[in-house]
C-alpha positions as CSV (number, residue, x, y, z in Angstrom):
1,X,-35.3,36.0,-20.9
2,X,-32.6,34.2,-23.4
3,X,-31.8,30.6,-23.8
4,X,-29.4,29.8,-21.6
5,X,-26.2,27.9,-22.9
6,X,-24.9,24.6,-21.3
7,X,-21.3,25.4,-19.7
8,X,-18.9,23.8,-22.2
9,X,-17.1,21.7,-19.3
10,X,-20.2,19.4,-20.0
11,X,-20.7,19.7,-23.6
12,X,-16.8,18.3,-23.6
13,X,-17.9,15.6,-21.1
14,X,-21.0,14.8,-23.5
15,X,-18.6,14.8,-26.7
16,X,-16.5,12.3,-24.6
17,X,-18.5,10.1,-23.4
18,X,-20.5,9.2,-26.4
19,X,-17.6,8.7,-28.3
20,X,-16.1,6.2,-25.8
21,X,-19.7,5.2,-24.8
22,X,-18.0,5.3,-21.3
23,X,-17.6,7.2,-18.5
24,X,-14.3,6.1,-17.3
25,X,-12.4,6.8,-20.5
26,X,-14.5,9.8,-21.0
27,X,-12.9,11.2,-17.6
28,X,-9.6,9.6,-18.2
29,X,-9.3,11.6,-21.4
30,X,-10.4,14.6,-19.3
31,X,-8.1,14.4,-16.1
32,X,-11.3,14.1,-13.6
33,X,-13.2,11.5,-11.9
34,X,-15.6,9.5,-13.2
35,X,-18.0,10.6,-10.9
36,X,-17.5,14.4,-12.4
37,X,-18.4,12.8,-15.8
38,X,-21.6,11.5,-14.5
39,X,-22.7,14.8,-12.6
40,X,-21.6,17.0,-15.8
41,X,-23.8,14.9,-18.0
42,X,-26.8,14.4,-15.5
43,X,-26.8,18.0,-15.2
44,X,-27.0,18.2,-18.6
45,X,-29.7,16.3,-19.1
46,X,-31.5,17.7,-16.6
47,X,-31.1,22.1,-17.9
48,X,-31.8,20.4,-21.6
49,X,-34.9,18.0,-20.1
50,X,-34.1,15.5,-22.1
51,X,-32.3,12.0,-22.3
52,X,-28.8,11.3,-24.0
53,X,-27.8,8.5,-22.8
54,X,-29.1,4.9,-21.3
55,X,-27.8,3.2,-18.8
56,X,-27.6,-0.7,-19.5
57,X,-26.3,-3.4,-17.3
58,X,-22.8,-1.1,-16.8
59,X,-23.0,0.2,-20.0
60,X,-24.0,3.4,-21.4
61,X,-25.7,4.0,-25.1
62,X,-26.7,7.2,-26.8
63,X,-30.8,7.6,-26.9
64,X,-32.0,8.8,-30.7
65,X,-32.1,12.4,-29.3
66,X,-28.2,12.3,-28.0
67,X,-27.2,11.0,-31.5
68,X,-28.9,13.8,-32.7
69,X,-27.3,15.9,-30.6
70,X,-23.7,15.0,-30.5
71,X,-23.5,15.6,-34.4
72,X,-24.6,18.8,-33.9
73,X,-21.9,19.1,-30.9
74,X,-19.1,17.8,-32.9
75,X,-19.7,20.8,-35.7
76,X,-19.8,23.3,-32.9
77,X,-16.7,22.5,-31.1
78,X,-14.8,21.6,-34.6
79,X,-15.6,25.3,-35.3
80,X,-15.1,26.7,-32.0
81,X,-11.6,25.3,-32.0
82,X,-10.7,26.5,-35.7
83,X,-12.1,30.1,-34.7
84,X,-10.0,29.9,-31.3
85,X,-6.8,28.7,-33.0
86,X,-7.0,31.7,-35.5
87,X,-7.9,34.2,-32.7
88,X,-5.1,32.5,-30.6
89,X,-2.1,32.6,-33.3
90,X,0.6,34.5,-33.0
91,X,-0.2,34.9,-29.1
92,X,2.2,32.8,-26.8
93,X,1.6,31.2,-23.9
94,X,4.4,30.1,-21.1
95,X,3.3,26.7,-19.0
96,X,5.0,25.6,-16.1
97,X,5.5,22.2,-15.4
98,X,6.8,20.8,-12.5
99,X,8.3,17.1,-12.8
100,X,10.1,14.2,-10.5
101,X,13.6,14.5,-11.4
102,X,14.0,11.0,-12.4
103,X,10.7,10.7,-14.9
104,X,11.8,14.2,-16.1
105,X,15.2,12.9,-17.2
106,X,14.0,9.2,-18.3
107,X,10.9,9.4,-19.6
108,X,9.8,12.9,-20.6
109,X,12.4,15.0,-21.5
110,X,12.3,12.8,-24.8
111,X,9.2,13.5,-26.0
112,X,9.0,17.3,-25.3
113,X,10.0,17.7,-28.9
114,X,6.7,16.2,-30.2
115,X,4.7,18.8,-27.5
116,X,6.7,21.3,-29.1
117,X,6.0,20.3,-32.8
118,X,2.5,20.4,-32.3
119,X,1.9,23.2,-29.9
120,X,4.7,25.9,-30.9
121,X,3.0,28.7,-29.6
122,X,3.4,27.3,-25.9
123,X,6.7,28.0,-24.5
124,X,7.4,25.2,-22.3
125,X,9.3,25.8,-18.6
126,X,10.4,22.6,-16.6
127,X,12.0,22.3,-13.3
128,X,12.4,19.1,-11.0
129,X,10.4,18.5,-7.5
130,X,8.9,15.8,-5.9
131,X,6.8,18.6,-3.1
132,X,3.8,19.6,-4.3
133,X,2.9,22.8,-2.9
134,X,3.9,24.8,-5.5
135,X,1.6,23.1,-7.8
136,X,-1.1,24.2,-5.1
137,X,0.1,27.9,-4.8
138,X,0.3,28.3,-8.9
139,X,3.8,28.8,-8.6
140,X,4.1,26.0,-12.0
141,X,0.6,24.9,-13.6
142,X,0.8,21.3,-13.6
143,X,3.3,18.5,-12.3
144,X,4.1,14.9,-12.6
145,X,4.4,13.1,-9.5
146,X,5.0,9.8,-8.4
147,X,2.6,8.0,-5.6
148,X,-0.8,7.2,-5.0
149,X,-2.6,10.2,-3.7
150,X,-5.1,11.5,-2.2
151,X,-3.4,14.9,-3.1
152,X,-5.8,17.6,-0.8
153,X,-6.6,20.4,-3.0
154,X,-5.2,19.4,-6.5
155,X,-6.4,18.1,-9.3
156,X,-5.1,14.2,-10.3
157,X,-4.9,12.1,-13.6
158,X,-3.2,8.9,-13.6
159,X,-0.7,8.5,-16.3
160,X,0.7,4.9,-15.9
161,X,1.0,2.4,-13.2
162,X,4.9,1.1,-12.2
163,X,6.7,-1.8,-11.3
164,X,9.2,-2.6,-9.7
165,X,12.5,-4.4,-9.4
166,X,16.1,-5.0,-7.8
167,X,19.2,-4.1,-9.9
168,X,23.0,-3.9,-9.5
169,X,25.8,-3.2,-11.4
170,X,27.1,-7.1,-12.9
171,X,30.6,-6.8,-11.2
172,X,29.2,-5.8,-8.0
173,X,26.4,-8.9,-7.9
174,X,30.1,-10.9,-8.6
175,X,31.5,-9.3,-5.9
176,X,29.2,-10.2,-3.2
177,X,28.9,-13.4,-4.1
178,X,26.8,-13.6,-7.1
179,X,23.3,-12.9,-5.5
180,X,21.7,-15.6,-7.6
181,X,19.0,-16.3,-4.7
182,X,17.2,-13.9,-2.5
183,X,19.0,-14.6,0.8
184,X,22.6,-13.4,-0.9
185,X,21.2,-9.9,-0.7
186,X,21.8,-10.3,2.9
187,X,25.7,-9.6,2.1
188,X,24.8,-6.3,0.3
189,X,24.4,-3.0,0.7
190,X,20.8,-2.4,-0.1
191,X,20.5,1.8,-1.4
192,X,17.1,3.0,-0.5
193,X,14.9,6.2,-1.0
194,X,12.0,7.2,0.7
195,X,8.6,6.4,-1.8
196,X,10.1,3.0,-2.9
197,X,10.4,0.9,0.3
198,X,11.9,-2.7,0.3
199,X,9.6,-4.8,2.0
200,X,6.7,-5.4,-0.9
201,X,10.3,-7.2,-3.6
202,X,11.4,-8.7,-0.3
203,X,8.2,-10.3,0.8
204,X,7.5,-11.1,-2.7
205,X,11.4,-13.1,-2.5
206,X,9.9,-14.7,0.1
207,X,12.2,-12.8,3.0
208,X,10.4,-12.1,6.2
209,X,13.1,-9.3,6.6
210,X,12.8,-6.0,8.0
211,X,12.3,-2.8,6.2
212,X,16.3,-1.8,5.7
213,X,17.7,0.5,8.4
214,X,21.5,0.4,6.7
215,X,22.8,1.4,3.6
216,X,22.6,5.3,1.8
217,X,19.2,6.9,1.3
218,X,18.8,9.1,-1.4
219,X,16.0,11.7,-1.7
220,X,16.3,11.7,-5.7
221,X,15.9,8.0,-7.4
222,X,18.0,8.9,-10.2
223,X,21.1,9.7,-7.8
224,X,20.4,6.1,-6.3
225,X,20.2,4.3,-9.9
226,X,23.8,6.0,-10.9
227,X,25.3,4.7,-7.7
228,X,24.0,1.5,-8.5
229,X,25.4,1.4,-11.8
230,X,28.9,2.8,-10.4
231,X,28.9,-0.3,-8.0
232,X,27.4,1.3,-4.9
233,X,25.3,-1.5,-4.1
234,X,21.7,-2.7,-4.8
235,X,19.1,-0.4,-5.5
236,X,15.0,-1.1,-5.6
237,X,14.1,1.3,-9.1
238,X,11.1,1.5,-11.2
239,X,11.6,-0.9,-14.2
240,X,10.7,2.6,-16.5
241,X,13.6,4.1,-15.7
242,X,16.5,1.2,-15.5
243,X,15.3,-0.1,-18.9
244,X,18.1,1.6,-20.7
245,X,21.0,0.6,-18.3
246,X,19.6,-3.2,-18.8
247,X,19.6,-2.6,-22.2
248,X,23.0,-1.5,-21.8
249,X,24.4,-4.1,-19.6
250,X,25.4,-1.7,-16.8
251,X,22.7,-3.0,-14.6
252,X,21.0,-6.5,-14.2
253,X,18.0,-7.5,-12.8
254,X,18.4,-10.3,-9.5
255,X,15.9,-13.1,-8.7
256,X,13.5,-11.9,-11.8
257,X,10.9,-10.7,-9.4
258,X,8.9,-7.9,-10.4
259,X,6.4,-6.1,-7.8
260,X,3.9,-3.5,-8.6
261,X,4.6,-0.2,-7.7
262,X,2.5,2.9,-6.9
263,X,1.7,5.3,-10.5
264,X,2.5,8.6,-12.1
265,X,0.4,11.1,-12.0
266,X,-1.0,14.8,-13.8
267,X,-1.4,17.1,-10.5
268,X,-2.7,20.1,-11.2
269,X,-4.5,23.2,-9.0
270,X,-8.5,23.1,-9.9
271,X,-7.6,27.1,-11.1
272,X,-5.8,26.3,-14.1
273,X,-7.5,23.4,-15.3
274,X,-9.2,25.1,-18.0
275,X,-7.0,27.1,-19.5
276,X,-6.4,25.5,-22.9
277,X,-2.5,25.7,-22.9
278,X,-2.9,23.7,-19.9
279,X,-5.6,21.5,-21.6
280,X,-3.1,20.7,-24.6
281,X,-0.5,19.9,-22.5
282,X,-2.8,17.4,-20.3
283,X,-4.3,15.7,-23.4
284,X,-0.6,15.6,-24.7
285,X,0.5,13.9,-22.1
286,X,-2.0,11.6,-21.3
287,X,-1.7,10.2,-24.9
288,X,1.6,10.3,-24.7
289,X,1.4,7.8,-21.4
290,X,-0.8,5.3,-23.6
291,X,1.1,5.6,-26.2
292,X,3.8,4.3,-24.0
293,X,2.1,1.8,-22.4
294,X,1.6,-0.3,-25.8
């Protein structure tokens, strides 16, 4: 009977984890749980009957025979990925991705060029949607949503965490009064949308107020930011994507109170996830997001 080969979704988790010597930025890097990490390697350990790693006091070191092993690893999947690049040249791939309209156009749309530069062979097609079902029907292969989850059915990676603050346009804030404390918001018109609520900045202002009733509601956060800017009233925005209208002086901050908001995230349909045009854009991204971060 022949040898039978570990499935390479563990070798990769192996690779990973030894060279973070954790699990949690092994799956990070990976776009699963950290509890897929841990089966993928246990299982491993178990077909090979061996030991790779140690678990110490929360921590994880390689045992001499995972040493051993991983440098062996690292010379197969350099190869394996020279022998698939050559294989794969000259064939193109067309990937899908699906992105909130406002981290599209603030955040990402920026930094396609880079994607493209290194993967030139992947032909890149973006739309804007906050639903997710058409990630879950493969209609796109991957998007970028804002929220917390759980997301039934899909695949997540958190890309970065949000905050959140309280902006209007500087002749408006003069307008009204000059909203220089909390309580002068109550002669504005507060602008609201859906998935960022009012109550956490208020509460944090120290207003026992009500969530908002008045005001327009936008369904796109973008749409809500430019009618802040034009004067519309007072909008509640992720700081990531008003940045550049501070920086510009067509928006201020009021009351310098920042609140934490929910995260963006990699959603994608369990189907896909191993495709490697898919893969390269995940990995892309997710460095891209730390990258970011700094």
């Amino acid at each position: 009977m022949p040898f039978r080969l570990p499935p390479m979704h563990a070798l990769e988790a192996f690779e990973a984890a030894a060279r973070h010597l954790s699990f949690l930025k092994a799956a990070d890097e990976l776009c699963v749980s950290q509890s897929a990490v841990s089966h993928r390697i246990r299982q491993l350990e178990d077909d090979l009957g061996v030991r790779l790693f140690l678990r110490i006091n929360r921590h994880i070191v390689l045992t001499p025979t995972g040493e051993t092993y991983l440098a062996a690893i690292r010379r197969v999947l350099a190869e394996l990925e020279v022998a698939t690049r050559a294989v794969a040249r000259g064939v193109r791939r067309t990937l899908k991705v699906s992105v909130a309209p406002a981290i599209g156009s603030k955040w990402l749309v920026g930094r396609l060029t880079d994607f493209q530069r290194l993967h030139p062979d992947i032909d890149l097609v973006v739309s804007a949607s906050i639903q997710t079902g058409m990630i879950k029907s493969g209609e796109v292969d991957v998007g970028i949503r804002y929220g917390h989850g759980p997301w039934p059915g899909l695949s997540a990676c958190k890309l970065f965490d949000e905050v959140l603050v309280a902006v209007c346009q500087p002749a408006y804030a003069r307008e009204v009064g000059g909203l220089t404390r909390p309580a002068d918001l109550a002669q504005a018109t507060l602008l609201r949308h859906p998935s960022l609520p009012w109550k956490p900045w208020l509460e944090a202002a120290g207003l026992d107020w009500p969530e908002p009733e008045g005001g327009v509601l936008f369904d796109d956060a973008l749409m809500m930011i430019e009618a802040a800017a034009a004067g519309g009233g007072v909008a509640i925005c992720p700081y990531r994507f008003v940045e550049p209208y501070l920086d510009a002086g067509s928006l201020v901050t009021l009351c310098g109170k920042v609140v934490p908001g929910r995260g963006y995230y990699l959603l994608s349909a369990p189907t896909v996830t191993d495709k490697p045009w898919v893969t390269a854009f995940a990995e892309w991204l997710v460095a891209a997001a730390q990258i970011s971060e700094t």
